[in-house]
C-alpha positions in Angstrom: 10.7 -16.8 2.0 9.1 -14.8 -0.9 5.8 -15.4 -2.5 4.0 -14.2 -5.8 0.2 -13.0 -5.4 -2.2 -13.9 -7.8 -5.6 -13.3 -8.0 -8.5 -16.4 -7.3 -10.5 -15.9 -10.8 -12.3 -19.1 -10.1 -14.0 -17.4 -6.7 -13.7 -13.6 -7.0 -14.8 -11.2 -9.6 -11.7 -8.7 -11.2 -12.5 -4.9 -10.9 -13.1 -2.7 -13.7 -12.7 1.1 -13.6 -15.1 3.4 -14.5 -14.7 4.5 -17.9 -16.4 7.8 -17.8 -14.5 8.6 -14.8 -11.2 7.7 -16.4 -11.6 8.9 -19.7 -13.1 12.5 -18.0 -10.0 12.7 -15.6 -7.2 11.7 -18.7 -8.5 13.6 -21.2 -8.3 16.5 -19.1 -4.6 16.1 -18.3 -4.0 15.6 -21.9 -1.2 12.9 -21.5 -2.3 10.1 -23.5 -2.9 6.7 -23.2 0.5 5.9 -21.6 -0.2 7.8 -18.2 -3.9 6.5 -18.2 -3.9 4.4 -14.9 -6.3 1.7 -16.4 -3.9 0.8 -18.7 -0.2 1.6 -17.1 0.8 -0.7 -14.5 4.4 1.0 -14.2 5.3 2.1 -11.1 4.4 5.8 -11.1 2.5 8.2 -8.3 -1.2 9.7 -9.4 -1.8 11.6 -6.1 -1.5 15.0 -8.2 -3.6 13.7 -10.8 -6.4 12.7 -9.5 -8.4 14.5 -6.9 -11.4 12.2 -6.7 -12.0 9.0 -5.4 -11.5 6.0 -8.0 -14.8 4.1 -8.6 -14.5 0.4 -9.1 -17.2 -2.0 -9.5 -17.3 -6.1 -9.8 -19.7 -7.1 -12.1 -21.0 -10.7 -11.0 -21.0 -12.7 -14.2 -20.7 -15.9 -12.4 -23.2 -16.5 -10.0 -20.3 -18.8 -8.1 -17.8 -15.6 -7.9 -18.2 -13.2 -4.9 -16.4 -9.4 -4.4 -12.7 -10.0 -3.2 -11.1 -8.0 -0.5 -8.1 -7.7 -2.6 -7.8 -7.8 -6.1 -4.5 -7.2 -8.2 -4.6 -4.7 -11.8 -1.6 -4.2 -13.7 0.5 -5.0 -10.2 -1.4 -2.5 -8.1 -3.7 -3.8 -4.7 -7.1 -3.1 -4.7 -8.1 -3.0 -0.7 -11.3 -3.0 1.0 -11.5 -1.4 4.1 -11.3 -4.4 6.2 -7.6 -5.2 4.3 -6.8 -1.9 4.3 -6.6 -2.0 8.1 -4.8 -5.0 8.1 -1.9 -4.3 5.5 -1.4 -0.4 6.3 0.7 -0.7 8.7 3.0 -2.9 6.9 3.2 -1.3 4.0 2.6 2.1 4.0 5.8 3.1 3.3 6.1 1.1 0.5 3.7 2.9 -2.4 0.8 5.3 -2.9 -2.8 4.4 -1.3 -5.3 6.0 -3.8 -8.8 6.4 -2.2 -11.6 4.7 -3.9 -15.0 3.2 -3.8 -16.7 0.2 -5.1 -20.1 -1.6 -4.5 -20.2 -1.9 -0.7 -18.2 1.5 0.2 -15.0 2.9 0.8 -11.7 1.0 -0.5 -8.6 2.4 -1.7 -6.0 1.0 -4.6 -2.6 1.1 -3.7 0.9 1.3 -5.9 3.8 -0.7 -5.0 7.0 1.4 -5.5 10.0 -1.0 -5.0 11.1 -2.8 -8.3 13.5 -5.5 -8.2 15.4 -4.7 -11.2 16.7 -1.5 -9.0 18.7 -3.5 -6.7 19.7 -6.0 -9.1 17.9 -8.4 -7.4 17.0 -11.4 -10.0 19.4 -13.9 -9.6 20.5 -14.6 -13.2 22.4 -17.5 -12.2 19.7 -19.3 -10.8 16.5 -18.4 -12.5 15.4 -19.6 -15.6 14.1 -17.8 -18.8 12.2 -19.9 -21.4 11.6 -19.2 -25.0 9.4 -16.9 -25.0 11.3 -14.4 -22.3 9.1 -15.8 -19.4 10.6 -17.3 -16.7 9.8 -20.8 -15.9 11.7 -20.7 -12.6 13.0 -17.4 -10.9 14.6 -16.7 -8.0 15.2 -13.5 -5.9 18.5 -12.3 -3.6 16.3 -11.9 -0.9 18.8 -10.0 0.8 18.5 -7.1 -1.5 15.0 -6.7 -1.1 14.3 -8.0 2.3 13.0 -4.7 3.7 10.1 -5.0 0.7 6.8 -5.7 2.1 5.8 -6.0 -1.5 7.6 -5.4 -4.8 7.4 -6.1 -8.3 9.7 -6.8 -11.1 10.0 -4.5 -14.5 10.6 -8.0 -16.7 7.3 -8.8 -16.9 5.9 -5.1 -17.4 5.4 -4.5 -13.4 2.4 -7.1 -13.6 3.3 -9.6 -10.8 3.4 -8.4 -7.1 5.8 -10.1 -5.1 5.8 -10.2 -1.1 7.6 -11.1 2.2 6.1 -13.6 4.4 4.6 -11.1 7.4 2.1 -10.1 4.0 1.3 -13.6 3.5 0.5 -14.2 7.5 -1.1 -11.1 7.5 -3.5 -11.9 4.5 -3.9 -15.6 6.3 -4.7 -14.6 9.7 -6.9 -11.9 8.8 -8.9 -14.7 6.2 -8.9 -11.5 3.5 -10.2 -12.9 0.2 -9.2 -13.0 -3.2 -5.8 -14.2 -3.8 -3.7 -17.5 -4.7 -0.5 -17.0 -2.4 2.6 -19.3 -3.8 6.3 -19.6 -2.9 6.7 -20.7 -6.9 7.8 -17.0 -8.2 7.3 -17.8 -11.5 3.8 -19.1 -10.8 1.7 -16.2 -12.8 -1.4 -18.3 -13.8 -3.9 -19.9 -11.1 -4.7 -22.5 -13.1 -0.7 -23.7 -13.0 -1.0 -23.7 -9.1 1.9 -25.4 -7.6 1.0 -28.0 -4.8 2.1 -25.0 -2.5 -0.5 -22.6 -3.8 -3.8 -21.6 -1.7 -6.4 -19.6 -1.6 -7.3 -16.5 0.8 
């Protein structure tokens, strides 16, 4: 079974970047706003970009919300270094881990490569597009992307990160925090949790 990761913004701050660090790195390379990794979610590796750790930061602005262990931006993982132990092994062949830090030490951000659209693996007979080019039910040939530990899907600008279910026991057994974990694919929004959503 498949599920779609989504992150807890009722519980768990979202990260920011660090803007001088960003715009001092981008402006250097001189490639516009299009390769900027703040704002480019497309699959895309920045290992010879940058040569510094990212800084991330959580600003509390809810005194109920807490730092997450993982966080999701654009379709990419943040990963502290507790789930960075934990998911490594399953999917480090699977994208680029980009070191980083954030309030309470070392963490790393980490680039799923696998897209679903380059294995033709949306079923178009049995998922459902709405008006508005969304899909209000989607299903996956799981065969085509059943050596995935995580993917995502160009339709919806690379945003959504999908995963097999050894990432969801993973996440579970290790209690990481910071994520809604459905089996409805289309499921993008928290607050439109199915009955099968939870929190980690």
């Amino acid at each position: 079974m498949l599920y779609t990761l989504i992150n807890d913004f009722d519980n768990y701050e979202t990260l920011c970047f660090d803007e001088e660090q960003t715009s001092r790195v981008f402006d250097n390379l001189g490639e516009g706003v299009d390769s900027e990794i703040h704002f480019n979610g497309v699959p895309h590796s920045y290992k010879k970009l940058i040569k510094e750790p990212l800084i991330f930061t959580f600003p509390i602005e809810d005194k109920k919300c807490q730092i997450p262990d993982l966080n999701l931006h654009l379709g990419r993982l943040f990963l502290n270094k507790k789930s960075y132990n934990v998911l490594y092994p399953l999917i480090k062949n699977d994208g680029e881990f980009l070191p980083a830090t954030y309030e309470k030490g070392e963490a790393y951000f980490f680039i799923p490569f696998h897209v679903a659209e380059n294995v033709d693996a949306i079923n178009k007979e049995l998922s459902v597009e709405n008006e508005w080019n969304y899909f209000d039910h989607l299903v996956f040939d799981e065969e085509k992307v059943k050596n995935w530990p995580l993917f995502r899907m160009k339709k919806n600008g690379y945003k959504t990160v999908y995963c097999q279910e050894n990432i969801k026991e993973a996440i579970e057994q290790a209690d990481l925090k910071g994520l809604y974990i459905t089996n409805d694919l289309a499921n993008i929004f928290p607050e439109e949790q199915s009955s099968h959503s939870k929190p980690n």
